[in-house]
C-alpha positions in Angstrom: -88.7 -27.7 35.6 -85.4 -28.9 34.6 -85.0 -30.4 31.1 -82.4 -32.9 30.1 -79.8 -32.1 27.8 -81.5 -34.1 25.1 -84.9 -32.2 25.9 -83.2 -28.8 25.8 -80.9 -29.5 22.2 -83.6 -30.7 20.5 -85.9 -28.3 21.3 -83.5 -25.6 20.6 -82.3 -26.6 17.1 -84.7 -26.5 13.9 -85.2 -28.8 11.2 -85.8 -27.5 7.8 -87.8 -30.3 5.1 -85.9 -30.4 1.8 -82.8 -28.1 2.3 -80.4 -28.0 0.4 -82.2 -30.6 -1.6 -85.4 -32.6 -1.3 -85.7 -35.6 1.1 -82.5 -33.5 3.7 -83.5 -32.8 6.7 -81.3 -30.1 7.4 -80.5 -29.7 11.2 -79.9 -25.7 12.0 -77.9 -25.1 15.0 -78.7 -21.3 14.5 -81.2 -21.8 16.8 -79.4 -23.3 19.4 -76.7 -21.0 19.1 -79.4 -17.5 19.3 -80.8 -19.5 22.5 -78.4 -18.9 25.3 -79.4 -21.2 28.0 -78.9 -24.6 25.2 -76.1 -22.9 23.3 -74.5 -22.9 27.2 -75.7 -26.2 28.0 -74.2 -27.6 24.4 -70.3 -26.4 25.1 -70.3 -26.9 28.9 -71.1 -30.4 28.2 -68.5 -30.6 24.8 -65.9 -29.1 28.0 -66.8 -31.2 30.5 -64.7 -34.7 29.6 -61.5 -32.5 29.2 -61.9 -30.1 31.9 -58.4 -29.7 33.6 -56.4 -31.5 30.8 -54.1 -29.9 29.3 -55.6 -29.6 25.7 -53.5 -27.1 23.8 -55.5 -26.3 20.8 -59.2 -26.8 19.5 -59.5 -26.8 15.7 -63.1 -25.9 14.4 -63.9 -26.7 10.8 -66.0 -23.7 9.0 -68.1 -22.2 9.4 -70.4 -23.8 12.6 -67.4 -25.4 14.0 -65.3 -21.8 14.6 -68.4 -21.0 16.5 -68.5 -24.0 18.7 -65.1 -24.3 18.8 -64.2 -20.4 19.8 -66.1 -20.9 22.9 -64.4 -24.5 23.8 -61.1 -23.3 23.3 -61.9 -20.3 25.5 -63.1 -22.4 28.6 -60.4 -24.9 28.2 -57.7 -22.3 28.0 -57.0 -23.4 24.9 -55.2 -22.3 21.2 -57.6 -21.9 18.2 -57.0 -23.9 14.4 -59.4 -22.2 12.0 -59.8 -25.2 9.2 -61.4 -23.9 5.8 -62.0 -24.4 2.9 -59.6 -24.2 0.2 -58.2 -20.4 -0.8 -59.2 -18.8 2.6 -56.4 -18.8 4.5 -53.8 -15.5 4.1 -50.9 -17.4 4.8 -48.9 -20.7 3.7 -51.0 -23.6 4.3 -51.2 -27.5 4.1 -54.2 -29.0 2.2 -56.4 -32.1 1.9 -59.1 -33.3 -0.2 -62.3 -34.8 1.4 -65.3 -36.7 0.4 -68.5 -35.1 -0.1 -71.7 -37.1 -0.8 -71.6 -35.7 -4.5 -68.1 -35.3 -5.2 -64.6 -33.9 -3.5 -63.5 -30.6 -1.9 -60.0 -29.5 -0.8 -59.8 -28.2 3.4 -56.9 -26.4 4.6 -55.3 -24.6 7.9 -52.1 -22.8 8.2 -48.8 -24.7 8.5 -48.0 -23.6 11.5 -51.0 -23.9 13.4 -50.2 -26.6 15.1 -47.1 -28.4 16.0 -45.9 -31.6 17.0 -47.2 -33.6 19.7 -49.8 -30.7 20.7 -53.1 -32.6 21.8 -56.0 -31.1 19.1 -59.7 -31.2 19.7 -61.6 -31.3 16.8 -65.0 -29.6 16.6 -67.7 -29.3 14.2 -71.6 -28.9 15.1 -73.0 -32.1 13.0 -71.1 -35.4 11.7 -72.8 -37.3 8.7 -71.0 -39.1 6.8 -67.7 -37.9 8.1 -65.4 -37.0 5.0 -65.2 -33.1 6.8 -64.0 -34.5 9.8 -61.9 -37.3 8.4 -60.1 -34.6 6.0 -59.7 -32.3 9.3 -58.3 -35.3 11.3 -55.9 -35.9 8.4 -54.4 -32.1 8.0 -53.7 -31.7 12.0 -52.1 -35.5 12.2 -50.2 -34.6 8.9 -48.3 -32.1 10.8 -47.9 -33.7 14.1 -50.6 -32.4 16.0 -52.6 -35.6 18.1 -56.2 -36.0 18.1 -57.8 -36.4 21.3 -61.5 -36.2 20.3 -63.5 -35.4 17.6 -66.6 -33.3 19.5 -69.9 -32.9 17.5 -73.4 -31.6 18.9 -75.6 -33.8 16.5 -74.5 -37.3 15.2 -76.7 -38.9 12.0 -75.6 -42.0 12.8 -77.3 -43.8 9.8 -74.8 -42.2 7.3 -71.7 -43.9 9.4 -69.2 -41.0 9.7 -68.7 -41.4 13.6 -67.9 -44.9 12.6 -65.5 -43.6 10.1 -63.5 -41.9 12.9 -63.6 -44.5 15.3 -62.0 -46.7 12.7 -59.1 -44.4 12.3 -59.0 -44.5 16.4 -60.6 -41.0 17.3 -62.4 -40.6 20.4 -66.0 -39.1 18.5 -68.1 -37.2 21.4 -71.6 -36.3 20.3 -74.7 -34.8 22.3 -77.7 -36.3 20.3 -78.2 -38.3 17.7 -80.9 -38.2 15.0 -81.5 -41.3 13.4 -82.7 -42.2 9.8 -81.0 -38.9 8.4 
């Protein structure tokens, strides 16, 4: 029996009560990613809308993102951006802070990663409340690079960071949503 692609992510991906802190309902992707028939499903369809565009890079924010994102770039033919957190990086870099629900954190990727007017995909495995992605959106626009899409496999819609990105005029893609977290 064929499942439907909502059937076959949420099956595939775990949910672990009270991580990192109690009342989060962490959403583990490890799952989906050691299940080979969902983790194949989940980047065909994060492909599929660009599929014969030219798309010259995909930037993946760490760590979940470089996984997802390794594999997108690789069927679209694409350039990889590794964005990371701050101090990571070997060589000279451009940097931005982000929000975090408890505080700030500083992202970076290399200066010359990407250049200007290369279209960018930006891919992460979750968007919450969206200070990652909006920090990611900011370091690849800072030096030129345009946003096509920001890709996600889960959306918590209820925290308002796909909302946060549409604002700023991103194209957000997710493949489920799980409301109330």
């Amino acid at each position: 029996m064929k499942h439907t692609l909502e059937e076959t992510l949420l099956s595939a991906i775990r949910t672990i009560p009270d991580y990192p802190k109690p009342g989060i309902q962490f959403r583990d992707i490890t799952t989906l990613l050691g299940n080979a028939r969902a983790f194949r499903r989940a980047v065909d369809e994060l492909v599929h809308p660009w599929a014969g565009s030219k798309i010259d890079k995909i930037a993946g924010i760490e760590a979940r993102g470089f996984i997802l994102g390794g594999a997108i770039a690789h069927q679209l033919s694409a350039g990889f951006i590794p964005i990371r957190k701050k101090g990571k990086l070997p060589h000279e870099t451009v940097r931005v802070a982000y929000s975090l629900e408890y505080g700030l954190d500083e992202m970076e990727m290399h200066k010359d990663a990407v250049s200007a007017g290369e279209k960018v995909i930006l891919v992460d495995d979750l968007i919450a409340t969206g200070g990652t992605a909006e920090g990611a959106v900011k370091l690849i626009s800072q030096m030129g690079g345009e946003i096509v899409a920001a890709c996600f496999v889960i959306d918590l819609p209820d925290l308002g960071g796909r909302a946060k990105l549409e604002a700023l005029g991103v194209d957000v893609r997710t493949l489920i949503a799980f409301e109330g977290d």
